[in-house]
Each structure stands twice: as structure tokens, then as C-alpha cells.
N, C-alpha and C positions, 0 to 999 in steps of 0.2 A: 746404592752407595757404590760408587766406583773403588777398585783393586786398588789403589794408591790410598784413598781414606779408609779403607778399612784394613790394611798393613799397618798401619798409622797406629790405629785404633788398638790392635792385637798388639803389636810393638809395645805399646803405652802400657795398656793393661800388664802386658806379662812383665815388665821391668816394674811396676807398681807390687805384682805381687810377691815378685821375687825379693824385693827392696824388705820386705815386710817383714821385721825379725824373729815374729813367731814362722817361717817358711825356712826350710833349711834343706831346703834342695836346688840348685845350681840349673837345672833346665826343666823348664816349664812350658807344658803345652794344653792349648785350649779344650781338650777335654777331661783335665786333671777336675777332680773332685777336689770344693775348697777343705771339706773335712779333713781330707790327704794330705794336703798340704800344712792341716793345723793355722787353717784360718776361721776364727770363732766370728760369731756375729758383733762382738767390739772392732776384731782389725778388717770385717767385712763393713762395716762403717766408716773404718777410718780410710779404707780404697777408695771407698765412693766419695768421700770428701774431696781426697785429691783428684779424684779422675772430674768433682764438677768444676775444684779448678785450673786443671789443666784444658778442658774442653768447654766451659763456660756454662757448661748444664745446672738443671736441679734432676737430683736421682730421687723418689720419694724410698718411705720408708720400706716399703710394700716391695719396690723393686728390689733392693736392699737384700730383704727377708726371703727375696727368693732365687737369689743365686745363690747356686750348688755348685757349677764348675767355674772355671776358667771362662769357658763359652760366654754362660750365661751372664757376665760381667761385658763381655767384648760387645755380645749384641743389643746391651739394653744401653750402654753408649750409642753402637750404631744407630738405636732406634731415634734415640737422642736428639741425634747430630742429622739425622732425616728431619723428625719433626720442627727442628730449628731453620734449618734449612726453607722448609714448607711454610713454616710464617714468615718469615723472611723474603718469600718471593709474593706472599701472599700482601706484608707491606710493603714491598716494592710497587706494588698492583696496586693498590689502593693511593699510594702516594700519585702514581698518573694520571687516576682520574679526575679530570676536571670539571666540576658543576657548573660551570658557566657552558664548556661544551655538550654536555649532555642537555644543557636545557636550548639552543641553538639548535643540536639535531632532533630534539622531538619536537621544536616548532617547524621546522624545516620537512620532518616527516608527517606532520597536520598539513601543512600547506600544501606536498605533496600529496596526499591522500585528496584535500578539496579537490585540488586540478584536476585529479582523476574523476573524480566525481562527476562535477560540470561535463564530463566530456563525453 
């Protein structure tokens, strides 16, 4: 993840948790414990709601359940927004391949191989 998407990320997150009216401290940084903060596992759900729709994620519960700081919110986004990223170029990838061209180059590479043969 490049410096630019992951400012982004931290940006998001830390204005998400500060936004959060059980929080009641004015600066916030990624190693703060959510407990510190007086973030219970209901407003630790309701961050993740909005961070899947500001970022267009699914966060499962499990991820959820285990953030403790600041941090641990920022990078299970980042993780996110990789793995999205990763199928993303992975259907990009699949949308190029052409079945009609792959069936042209393995005939093409049999007829190759015969030539060889004969020779």
C-alpha cells in the first residue's frame, strides 16, 4: 500500500473515531487503545460500518472483535483495500483472456512440436 493510501486510511479512521460520541478526546493517534478511548464493542461496530462504507469493504465480525487500538482498525482496512485491490487485477486478468486465442496457440504449438519432430 502506498504513503498516499494509507494517510488516507489513517485520516479516515482517526476522524471516524474521534466523530464517535462515546470518544471525548480532541487528538487521536494510531496507537491509542480503543478501551482508552471508551470505545465498547457496539461503537467498535458502528466504525466498522462506516469505514465498509466509506471504503466499500466487508469487515467480518472476528476482525471487529479484535481490534484493540487505533492501529489495529487502520490496518485491517489497509488489509482490505489490498485484498480488493488483488481481485481486482486478478479480474482484470481473467477478463483478457481469450479462449478462442489460447485454443489457436496450443494448436499452433502441436503443429510446432510435429515440425520438430519430422525434422
Amino acid at each position: 500500500m502506498n504513503g498516499s493510501n494509507r494517510s488516507t486510511v489513517t485520516e479516515a479512521v482517526i476522524k471516524l473515531v474521534t466523530e464517535n460520541p462515546m470518544v471525548k478526546i480532541d487528538h487521536i493517534e494510531a496507537p491509542m487503545l480503543l478501551a482508552e478511548l471508551n470505545v465498547d464493542s457496539l461503537e467498535k461496530l458502528s466504525i466498522a460500518m462506516d469505514l465498509e462504507d466509506a471504503f466499500d469493504l466487508a469487515i467480518t465480525d472476528q476482525e471487529v472483535e479484535d481490534f484493540v487500538t487505533v492501529s489495529d482498525i487502520i490496518s485491517c482496512v489497509d488489509q482490505g483495500l489490498a485484498a480488493k485491490a488483488v481481485e481486482a487485477l486478478a479480474d482484470e486478468a481473467e477478463e483478457d483472456i481469450n479462449p478462442d486465442s489460447l485454443e489457436i496457440s496450443s494448436n499452433d504449438h502441436q503443429a510446432s512440436a510435429q515440425s520438430q519432430h519430422a525434422t
